[in-house]
C-alpha positions in Angstrom: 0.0 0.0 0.0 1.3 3.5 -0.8 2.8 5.0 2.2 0.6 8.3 1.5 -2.5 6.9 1.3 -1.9 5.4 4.7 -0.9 9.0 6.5 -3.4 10.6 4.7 -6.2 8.0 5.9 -4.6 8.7 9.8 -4.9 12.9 8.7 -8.6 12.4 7.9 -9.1 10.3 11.0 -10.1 7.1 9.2 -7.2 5.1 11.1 -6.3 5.7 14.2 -1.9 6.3 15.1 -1.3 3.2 16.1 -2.9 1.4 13.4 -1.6 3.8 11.0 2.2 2.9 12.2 1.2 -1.3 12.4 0.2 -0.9 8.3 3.9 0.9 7.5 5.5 -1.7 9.8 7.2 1.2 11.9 7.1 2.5 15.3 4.1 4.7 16.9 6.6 7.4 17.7 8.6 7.2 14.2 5.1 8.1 12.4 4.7 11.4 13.8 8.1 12.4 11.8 6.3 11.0 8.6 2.8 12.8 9.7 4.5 15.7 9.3 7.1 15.6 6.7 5.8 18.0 3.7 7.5 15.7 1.2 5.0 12.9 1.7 1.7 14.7 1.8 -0.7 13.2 -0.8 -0.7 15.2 -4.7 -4.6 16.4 -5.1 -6.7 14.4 -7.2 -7.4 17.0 -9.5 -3.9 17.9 -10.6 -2.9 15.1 -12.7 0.2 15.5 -15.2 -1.0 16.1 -18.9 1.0 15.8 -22.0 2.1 19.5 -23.0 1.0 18.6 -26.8 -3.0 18.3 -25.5 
């Protein structure tokens, strides 16, 4: 499962922490570094890559 999904399910409250750290296979303390890290926040649905040609 992508890692993103998974924090951004625990961000919207569908998981809880704890459950959200058991499906990465980390720690419950090492997933409030990920929570938080800008680099792995989820890219909007709506702002897909197109080709520039149309």
């Amino acid at each position: 499962m992508d890692k993103r999904k998974v924090i951004n399910a625990y961000r919207r409250g569908f998981i809880s922490v704890q459950e959200c750290a058991q499906i990465l296979g980390i720690d419950s303390l090492q997933i409030m570094g990920l929570v938080h890290d800008p680099q792995i926040q989820e890219r909007p649905q709506g702002l897909k890559k197109q080709p520039a040609g149309g």
